[in-house]
C-alpha positions in Angstrom: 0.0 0.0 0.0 1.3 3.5 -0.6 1.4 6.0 2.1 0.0 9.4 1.5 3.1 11.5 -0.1 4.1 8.5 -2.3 0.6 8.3 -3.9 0.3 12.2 -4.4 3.9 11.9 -6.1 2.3 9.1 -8.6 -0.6 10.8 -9.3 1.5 13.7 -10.3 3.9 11.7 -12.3 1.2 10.7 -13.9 -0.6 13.6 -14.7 2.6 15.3 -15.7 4.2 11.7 -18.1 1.1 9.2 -18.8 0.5 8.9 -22.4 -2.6 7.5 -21.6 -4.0 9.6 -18.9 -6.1 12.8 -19.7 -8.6 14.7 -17.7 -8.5 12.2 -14.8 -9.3 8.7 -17.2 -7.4 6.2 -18.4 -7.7 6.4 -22.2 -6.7 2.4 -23.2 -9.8 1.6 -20.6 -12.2 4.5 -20.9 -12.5 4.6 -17.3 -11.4 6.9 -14.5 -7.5 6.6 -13.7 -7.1 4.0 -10.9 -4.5 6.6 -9.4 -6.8 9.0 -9.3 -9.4 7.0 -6.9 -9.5 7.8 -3.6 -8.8 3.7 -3.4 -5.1 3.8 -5.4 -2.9 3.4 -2.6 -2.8 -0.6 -3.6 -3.1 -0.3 -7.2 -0.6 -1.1 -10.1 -0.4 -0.3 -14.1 1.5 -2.3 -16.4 2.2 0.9 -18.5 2.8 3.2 -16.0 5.3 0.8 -13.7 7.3 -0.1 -17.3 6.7 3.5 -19.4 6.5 6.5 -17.1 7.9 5.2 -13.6 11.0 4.7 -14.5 11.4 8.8 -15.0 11.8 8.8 -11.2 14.1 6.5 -10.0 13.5 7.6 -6.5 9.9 7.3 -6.4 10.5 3.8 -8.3 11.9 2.7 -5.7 9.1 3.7 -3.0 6.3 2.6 -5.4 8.1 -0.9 -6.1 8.8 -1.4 -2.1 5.2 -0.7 -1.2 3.8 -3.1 -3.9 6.6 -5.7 -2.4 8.4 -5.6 -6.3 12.0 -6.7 -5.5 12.9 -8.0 -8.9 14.8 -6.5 -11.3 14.4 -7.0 -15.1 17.4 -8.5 -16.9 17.4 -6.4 -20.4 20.3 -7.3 -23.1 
């Protein structure tokens, strides 16, 4: 679960680097942006964890320790 400041960060990293966020929905689902339910402190993305995410490693690292990620992806 993220606490309180992580979540705000997320939502803004969103709102500022999601190519699929506008006006508070989630364009690939036509629904509202899980992030920005008052219920998205447990939530996860596929495209936002592997697209926009890493453009803060920092807050990565918060997000992936709060949704217990400990892995690390092997790219050659």
């Amino acid at each position: 679960m993220l606490d309180r400041t992580t979540h705000a960060n997320v939502k803004r990293l969103v709102k500022r680097s999601c190519a699929n966020y506008s006006n508070v929905r989630c364009l690939i689902y036509d629904t509202q942006c899980d992030y920005e339910s008052r219920y998205g402190h447990a939530i996860s993305c596929d495209y936002f964890e592997k697209s926009v995410l890493p453009n803060d490693e920092v807050l990565e690292a918060r997000y992936k320790k709060a949704h217990g990620i400990n892995y690390q992806d092997n790219l050659e």
